[in-house]
C-alpha positions, 0 to 999 in steps of 0.5 A: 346163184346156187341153192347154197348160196345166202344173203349176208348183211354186214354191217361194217365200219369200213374195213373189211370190204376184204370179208364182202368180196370173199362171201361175194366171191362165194357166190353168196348176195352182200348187203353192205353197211357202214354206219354213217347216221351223225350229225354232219356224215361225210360223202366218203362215209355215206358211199363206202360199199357203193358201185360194187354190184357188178360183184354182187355187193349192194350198198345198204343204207339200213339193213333192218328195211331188209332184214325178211331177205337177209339169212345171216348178219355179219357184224366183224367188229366189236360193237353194235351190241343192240343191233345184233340181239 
């Protein structure tokens, strides 16, 4: 990676994968989430974003576990207002 390059933690509901390969693409490190913490999370909502690393994008099942390697958040939906305070 070059001297420019950040880590962006992003922090998705599932959509925008587009986003994270665009900012990989860029040469940047993706920390890639999805919200999956219910009662019952589904196999399909726990690995949105996993086997990606070959494109340097890491699946991420907390974020803020990570946050001190993290230059910038990327939330590209409305909501997780608490979050992104």
């Amino acid at each position: 990676m070059s001297e420019a390059s950040k880590t962006f933690g992003i922090w998705d509901n599932g959509l925008n994968t587009p986003l994270a390969f665009a900012l990989a693409r860029a040469g940047h490190r993706i920390l890639y989430h999805t919200a999956w913490d219910q009662e019952y999370p589904t196999i399909v909502e726990t690995c949105l974003g996993d086997g990606f690393t070959d494109y340097n994008i890491e699946r991420c099942d907390d974020l803020f576990l990570q946050v001190d390697e993290i230059d910038c958040f990327v939330f590209p939906n409305r909501g997780h207002i608490g979050e992104q305070l």
